[in-house]
C-alpha positions in Angstrom: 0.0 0.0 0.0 1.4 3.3 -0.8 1.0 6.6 1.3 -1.9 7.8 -1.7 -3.8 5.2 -0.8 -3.6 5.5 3.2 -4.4 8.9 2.6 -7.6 8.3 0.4 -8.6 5.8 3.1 -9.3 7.9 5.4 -11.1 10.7 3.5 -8.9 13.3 4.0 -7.2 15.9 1.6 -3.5 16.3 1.1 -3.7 19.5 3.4 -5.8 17.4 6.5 -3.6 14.7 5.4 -0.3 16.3 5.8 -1.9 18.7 9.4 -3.0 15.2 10.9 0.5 13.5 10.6 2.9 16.4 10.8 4.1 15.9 7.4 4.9 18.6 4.8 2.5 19.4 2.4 5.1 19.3 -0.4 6.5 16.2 0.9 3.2 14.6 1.0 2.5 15.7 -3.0 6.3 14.4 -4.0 5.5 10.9 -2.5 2.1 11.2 -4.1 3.4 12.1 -7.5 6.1 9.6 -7.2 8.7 12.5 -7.4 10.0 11.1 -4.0 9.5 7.8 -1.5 8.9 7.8 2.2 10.9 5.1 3.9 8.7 1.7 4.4 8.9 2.6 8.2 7.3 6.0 7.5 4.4 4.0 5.8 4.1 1.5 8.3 4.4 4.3 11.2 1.1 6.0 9.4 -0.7 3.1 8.5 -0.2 1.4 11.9 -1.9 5.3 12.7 -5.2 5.3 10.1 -8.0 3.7 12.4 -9.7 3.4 9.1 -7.9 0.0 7.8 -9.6 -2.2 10.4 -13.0 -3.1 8.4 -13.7 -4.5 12.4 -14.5 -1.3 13.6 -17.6 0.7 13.6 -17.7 3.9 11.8 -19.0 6.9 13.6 -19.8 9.0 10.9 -20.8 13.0 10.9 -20.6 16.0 8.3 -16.8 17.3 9.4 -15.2 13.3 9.8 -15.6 9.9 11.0 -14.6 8.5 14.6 -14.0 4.5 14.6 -14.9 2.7 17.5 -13.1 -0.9 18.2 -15.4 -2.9 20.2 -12.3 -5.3 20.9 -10.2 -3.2 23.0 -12.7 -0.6 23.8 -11.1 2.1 22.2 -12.4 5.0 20.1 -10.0 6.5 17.7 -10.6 9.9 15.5 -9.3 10.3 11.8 -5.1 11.3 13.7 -5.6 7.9 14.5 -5.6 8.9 18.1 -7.2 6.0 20.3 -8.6 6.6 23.6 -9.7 3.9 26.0 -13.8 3.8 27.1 -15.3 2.1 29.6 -19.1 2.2 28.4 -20.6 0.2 25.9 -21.8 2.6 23.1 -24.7 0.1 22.0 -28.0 1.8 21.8 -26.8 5.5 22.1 -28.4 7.8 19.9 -25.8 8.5 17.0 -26.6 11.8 17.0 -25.7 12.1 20.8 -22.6 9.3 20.0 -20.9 11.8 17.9 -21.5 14.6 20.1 -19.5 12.7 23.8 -16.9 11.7 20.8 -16.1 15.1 19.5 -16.3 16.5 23.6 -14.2 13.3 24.7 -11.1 14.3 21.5 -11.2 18.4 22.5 -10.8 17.6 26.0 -8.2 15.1 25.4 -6.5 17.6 23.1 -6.5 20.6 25.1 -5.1 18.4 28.2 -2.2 17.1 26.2 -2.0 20.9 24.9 -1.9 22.3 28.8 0.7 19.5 29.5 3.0 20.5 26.4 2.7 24.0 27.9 3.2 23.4 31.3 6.3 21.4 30.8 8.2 24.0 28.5 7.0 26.8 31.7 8.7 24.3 33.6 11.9 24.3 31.8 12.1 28.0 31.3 11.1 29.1 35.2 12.4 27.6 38.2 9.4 26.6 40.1 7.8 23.8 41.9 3.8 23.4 42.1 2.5 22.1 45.0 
């Protein structure tokens, strides 16, 4: 499988694409075009990533993206290919509502790992200790 067709798995554009996995825009188009090849690691680093390539899991679909649950370790991942562990079962909740607790649980779980980047370069650059 080449990097085109991980990319087109998962919906995205070259620009989402490229934001999602911290990779060049350019670069992404020059391994896209064939101008240029990512190292088989580099594919298998961003396919082991895409949530979308296990046909197991249950697509959670809505108008801005998809979130892919995986009944078999209890994880829900978004299109980054984040996973996050739950403890409910999501049987019989409303798909409208589903969508809605996904997209709360990701910015929550964004902005915390955002505050922790933060906090630990604050960290480096003042000499303090929180109680």
């Amino acid at each position: 499988m080449n990097i085109k067709e991980l990319r087109i798995m998962t919906g995205q554009t070259q620009k989402q694409f490229a934001e999602n996995f911290g990779i060049p825009v350019g670069t992404l188009r020059r391994w896209e075009y064939g101008e240029s090849t990512p190292a088989p690691y580099v594919i298998k680093l961003i396919a082991d990533k895409i949530p979308a390539k296990n046909e197991l899991m249950k697509k959670i679909e809505y108008s801005k993206g998809t979130f892919y649950f995986d009944e078999s370790t209890g994880t829900i991942a978004d299109v980054r290919g984040t996973r996050i562990k739950i403890n409910e079962d999501i049987e019989g909740v409303k798909k409208e509502n589903l969508v809605l607790y996904a997209k709360d649980l990701f910015e929550a779980y964004y902005e915390a790992v955002e505050k922790f980047d933060r906090d630990c370069r604050l960290d480096k650059q003042e000499d303090i200790i929180w109680e």
